[in-house]
N, C-alpha and C positions, 0 to 999 in steps of 0.2 A: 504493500500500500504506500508506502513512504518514496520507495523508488518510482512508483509511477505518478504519484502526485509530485515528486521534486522536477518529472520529466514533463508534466503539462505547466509547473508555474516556470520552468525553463520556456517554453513555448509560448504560453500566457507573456511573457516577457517582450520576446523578441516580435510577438505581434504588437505590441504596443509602441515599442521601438520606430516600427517602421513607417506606423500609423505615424507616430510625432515627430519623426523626422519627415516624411512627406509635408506632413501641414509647416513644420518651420524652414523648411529649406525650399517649398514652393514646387513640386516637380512628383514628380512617381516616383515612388520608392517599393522593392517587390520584394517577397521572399519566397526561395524556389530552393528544392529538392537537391544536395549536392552530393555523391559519394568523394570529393577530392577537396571542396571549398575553396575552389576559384573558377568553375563553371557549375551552371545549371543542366542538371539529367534531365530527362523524362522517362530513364527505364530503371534508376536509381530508385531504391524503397527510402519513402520519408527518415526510416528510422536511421542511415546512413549518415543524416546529417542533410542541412541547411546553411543558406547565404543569406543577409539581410544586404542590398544594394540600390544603389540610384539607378533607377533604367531608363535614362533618356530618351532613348528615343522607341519603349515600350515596345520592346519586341519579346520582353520573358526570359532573357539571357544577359548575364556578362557580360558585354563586348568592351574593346579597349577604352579607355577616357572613361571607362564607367566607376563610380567607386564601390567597394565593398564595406560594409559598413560593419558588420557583426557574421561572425562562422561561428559553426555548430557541428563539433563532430559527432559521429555516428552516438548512437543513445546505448547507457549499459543496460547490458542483461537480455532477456530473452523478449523486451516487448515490442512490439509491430505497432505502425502510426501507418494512418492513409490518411486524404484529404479527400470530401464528395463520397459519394455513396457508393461509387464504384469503384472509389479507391485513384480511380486515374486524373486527378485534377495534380500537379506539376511544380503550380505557384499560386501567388496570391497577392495582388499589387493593392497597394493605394495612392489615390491621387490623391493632390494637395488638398482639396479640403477633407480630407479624412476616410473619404467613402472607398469601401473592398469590393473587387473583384476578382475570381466569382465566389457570390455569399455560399459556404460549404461546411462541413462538420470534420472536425478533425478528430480521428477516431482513435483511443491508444488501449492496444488491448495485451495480455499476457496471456500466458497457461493455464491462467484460471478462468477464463472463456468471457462471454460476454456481461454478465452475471457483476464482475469486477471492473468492466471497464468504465474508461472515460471519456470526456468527448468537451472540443470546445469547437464551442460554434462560433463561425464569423459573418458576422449578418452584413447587407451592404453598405451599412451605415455605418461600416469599420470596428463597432467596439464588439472584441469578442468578451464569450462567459463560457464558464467552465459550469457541464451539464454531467447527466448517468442517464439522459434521452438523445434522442435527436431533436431539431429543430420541431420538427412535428410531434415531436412526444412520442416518438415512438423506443421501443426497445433500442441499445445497441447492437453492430452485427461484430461481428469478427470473424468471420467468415469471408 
């Protein structure tokens, strides 16, 4: 319980990070999926790790002149993280004034199945919260 609550308010963190850096620095700012933390995956598992960066010119990726703001190496222990319902959302950006794209759940679950997991949800209005539903209320999956 300690391990996966320390590894959503680790996350809780760095979504808030990027939300506050987007509204003070004026621009998109995005956090995306890393296995190396200094490019963006899309076939990397969230749990690998994450980049919090300025994406100028909002393509969902690193590219040169971009800056990297906050890395996140891979997560300990045996828990698995996806973003969206199917797991295959990538990143998650916000624009200056605070609003996320795309609003999604981010799901963290262990060995102990769904029963234990968590989930924070990011609505488009940028501020996320830490749930034991989804958005809809419904159960989580881990599956």
């Amino acid at each position: 319980n300690e391990r996966m609550t320390g590894m959503v308010n680790l996350l809780m963190g760095d979504l808030s990070l990027a939300r506050s850096e987007a509204i003070k620095r004026n621009t998109i700012i995005a956090l995306c999926k890393s296995n190396n933390g200094t490019s963006c995956s899309t076939s990397a598992a969230w749990n690998k790790g994450w980049v919090v960066f300025t994406d100028d010119n909002n393509n969902h990726d690193v590219d040169a002149g971009e800056t990297i703001i906050r890395v996140q190496q891979a997560l300990e222990g045996n828990l698995t993280l996806r973003y969206g319902e199917t797991g295959t959302y990538s990143y998650v950006r916000y624009n200056p004034s605070g609003e996320a794209w795309p609003g999604a759940t981010f799901s963290f679950c262990d060995n102990r199945g769904a029963d234990k997991a968590k989930a924070i949800i990011v609505y488009w209005t940028g501020r996320p919260r830490v749930s034991t539903k989804t958005s809809q209320n419904a159960p989580l999956s881990c599956s």
